[in-house]
C-alpha positions in Angstrom: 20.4 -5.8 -9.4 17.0 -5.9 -8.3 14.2 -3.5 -8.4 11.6 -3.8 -6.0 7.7 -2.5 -7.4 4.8 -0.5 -5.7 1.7 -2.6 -5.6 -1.6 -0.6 -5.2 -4.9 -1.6 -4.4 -5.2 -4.0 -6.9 -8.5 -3.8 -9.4 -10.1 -6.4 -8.3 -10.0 -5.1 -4.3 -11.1 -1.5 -5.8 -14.1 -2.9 -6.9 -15.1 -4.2 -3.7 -14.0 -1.4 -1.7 -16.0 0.8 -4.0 -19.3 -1.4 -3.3 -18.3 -1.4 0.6 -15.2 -0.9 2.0 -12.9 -3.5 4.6 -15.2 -2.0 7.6 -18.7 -3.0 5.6 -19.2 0.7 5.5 -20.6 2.0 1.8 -18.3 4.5 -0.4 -18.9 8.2 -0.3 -17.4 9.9 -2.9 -16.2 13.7 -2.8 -15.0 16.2 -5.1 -11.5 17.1 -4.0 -11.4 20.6 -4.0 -7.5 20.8 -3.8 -6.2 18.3 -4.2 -3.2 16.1 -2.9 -5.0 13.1 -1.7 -2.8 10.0 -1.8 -4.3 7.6 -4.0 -3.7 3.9 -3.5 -5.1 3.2 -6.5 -2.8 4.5 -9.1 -0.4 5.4 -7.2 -0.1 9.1 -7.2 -1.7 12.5 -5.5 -5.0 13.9 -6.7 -5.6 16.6 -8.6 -8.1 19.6 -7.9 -11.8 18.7 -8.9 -10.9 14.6 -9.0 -13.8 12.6 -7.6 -12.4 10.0 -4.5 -13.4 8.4 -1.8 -11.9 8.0 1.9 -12.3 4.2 2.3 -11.0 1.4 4.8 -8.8 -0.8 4.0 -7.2 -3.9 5.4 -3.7 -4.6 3.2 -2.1 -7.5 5.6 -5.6 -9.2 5.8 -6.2 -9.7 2.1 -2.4 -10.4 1.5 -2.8 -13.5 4.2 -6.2 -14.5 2.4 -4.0 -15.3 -0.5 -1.1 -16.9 0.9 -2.3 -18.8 4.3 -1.1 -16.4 6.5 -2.2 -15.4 10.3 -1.5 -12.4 11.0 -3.4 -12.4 14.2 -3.6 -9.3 16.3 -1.6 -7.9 13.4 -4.4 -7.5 10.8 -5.8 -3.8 10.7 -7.4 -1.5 8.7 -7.1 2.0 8.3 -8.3 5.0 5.8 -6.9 5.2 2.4 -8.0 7.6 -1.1 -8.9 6.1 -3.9 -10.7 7.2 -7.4 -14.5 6.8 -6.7 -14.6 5.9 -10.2 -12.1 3.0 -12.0 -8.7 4.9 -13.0 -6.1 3.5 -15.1 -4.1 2.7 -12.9 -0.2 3.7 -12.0 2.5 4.4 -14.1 5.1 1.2 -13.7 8.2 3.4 -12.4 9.9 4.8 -9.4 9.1 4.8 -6.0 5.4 6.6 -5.3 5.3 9.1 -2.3 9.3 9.1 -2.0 9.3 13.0 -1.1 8.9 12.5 2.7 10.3 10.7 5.8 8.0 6.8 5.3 8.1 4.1 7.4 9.4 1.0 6.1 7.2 -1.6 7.8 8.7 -5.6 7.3 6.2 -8.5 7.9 6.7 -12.2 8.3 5.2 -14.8 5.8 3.1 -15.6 8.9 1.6 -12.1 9.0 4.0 -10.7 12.0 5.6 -7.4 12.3 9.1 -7.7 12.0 9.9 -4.1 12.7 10.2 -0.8 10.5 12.4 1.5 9.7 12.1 5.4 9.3 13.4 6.3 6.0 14.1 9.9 4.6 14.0 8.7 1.2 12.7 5.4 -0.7 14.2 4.3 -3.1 15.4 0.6 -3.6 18.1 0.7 -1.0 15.4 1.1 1.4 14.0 -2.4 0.0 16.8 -4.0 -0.2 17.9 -3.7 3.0 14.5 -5.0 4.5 14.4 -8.0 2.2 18.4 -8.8 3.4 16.3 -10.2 6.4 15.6 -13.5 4.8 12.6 -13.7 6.7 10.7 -10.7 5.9 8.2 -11.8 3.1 6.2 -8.6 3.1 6.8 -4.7 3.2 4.5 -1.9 3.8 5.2 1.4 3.0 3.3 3.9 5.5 2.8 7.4 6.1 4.6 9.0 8.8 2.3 11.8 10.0 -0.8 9.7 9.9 0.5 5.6 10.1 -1.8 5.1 6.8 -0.8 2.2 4.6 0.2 3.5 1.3 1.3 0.6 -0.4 3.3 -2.5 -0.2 6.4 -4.0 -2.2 6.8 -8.0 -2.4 9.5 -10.2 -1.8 11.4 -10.2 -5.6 10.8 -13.7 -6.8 13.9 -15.8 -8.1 14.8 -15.6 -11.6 16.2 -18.4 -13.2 18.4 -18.7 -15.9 
């Protein structure tokens, strides 16, 4: 059986994002007062008096930096929370922001939208059935209400034996 992982931001990407963000504009960090802010950096909502920062982000066009992809018209950016300061990260289980209707986004190894699916809950099921499409090589998880880009989940790599 295969479980499928939530990758945030990864460190390295936080660092940049935190010395100017995907639309060159500089971080502005802000006390969150009451917390609740989804934060793509470890993976969790804020808590009252946390210091973040709203911050653009482009997810497909770093993911196609690494692998060759083109994702064309496809590569965006959008607003996402993070720690203005370097956090520890996520804890390495479960499915993060699984507590409201998500959109299930599949991409091509080319960068293309595949299509997306409106899920009421995540949990692996949700994964599996977009990587049963042999040709999705990417998944997005996004926000409903808003669109935002929460996180994404890889294709599971083959395990030998």
């Amino acid at each position: 059986m295969t479980t499928y992982t939530a990758l945030p931001v990864p460190a390295s990407v936080l660092k940049e994002l935190r010395a100017a963000d995907d639309a060159g504009r500089q971080m502005v960090p802000l006390t969150d007062e009451e917390g609740g802010a989804p934060l793509r950096c470890c993976l969790r909502r804020s808590a009252p008096g946390e210091l973040i920062a709203l911050v653009s982000y482009a997810p497909l066009r770093r993911w196609a930096a690494e692998t060759g992809a083109e994702p064309g018209a496809y590569d965006e950016q959008g607003p996402v929370f993070i720690h203005a300061e370097e956090c520890a990260g996520p804890e390495p289980a479960g499915h993060p922001f699984a507590n409201a209707h998500r959109t299930v986004r599949r991409y091509s190894a080319e960068g293309r939208i595949l299509g997306g699916q409106l899920v009421a809950a995540l949990d692996d099921d949700a994964f599996r059935n977009a990587f049963d499409d042999p040709s999705v090589a990417l998944v997005h998880v996004r926000a409903v209400e808003y669109g935002c880009f929460l996180y994404e989940v890889r294709r599971p790599r083959a395990v030998s034996s």
